[in-house]
C-alpha angles and dihedrals in degrees: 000000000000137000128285113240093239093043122068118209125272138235108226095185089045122156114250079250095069115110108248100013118175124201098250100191131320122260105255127188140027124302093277102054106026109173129171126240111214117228103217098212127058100272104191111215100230118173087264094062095040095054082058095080088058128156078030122063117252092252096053091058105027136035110217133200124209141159106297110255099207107178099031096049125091096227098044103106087192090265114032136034103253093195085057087044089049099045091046086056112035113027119063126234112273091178129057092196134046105274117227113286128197089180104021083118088062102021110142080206107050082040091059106028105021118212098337092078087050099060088054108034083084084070095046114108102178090203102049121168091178123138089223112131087199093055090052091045092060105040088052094253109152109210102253088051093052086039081049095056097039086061099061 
């Protein structure tokens, strides 16, 4: 594991708004059993492919992968990565081999977690409107604020 000197980790659960985003994989499956297909080549997410996903949102339908962002990110505790924390710990594994991986050399994620993080990414929607307490649990979400954003 660990991160090469000239490459700065990598997000694997980024915003479209991110500079330099990549499509990561595409969101697969119903609502219960969401799961997300790899791309195996860099995919950049230019505004064409984005506006793909319409009438759904981006995150809904990709999972994209940019620069980490650390200190200007909400789950960056200033050292570690608290999503990846919170997947390792709270989601079980859906996969019993590494799945594809276009960034695992420079995953935030699979730096920080090894290949714990990896058995469970494929489950991982980063725009996620489910009522599930577990999914808001682990994105950091506190209940009024989920109650909150299923309301608008």
């Amino acid at each position: 594991m660990g991160q090469s000197p000239e490459r700065p980790l990598r997000c694997p659960s980024a915003q479209p708004e991110m500079p330099d985003a990549q499509i990561l994989g595409v969101v697969r499956g119903d609502t219960e059993e969401r799961r997300i297909a790899y791309l195996n080549e860099f995919v950049p997410a230019t505004a064409d492919i984005l506006t793909q996903a319409a009438p759904a949102i981006p995150g809904e339908v990709f999972r994209l992968a940019a620069r980490c962002e650390t200190g200007k990110c909400t789950h960056f505790d200033g050292e570690r990565c608290q999503l990846a924390v919170r997947i390792v710990d709270m989601l079980s594994p859906v996969t019993e081999q590494l799945p594809p991986c276009t960034i695992r050399k420079t995953c935030r994620w699979y730096a920080q977690e090894g290949r714990a993080a990896c058995l469970r990414c494929p489950q991982v929607v980063t725009a996620n409107n489910e009522d599930d307490e577990v999914i808001r649990r682990v994105a950091g979400a506190s209940p009024a604020a989920a109650q909150s954003a299923q309301r608008t």
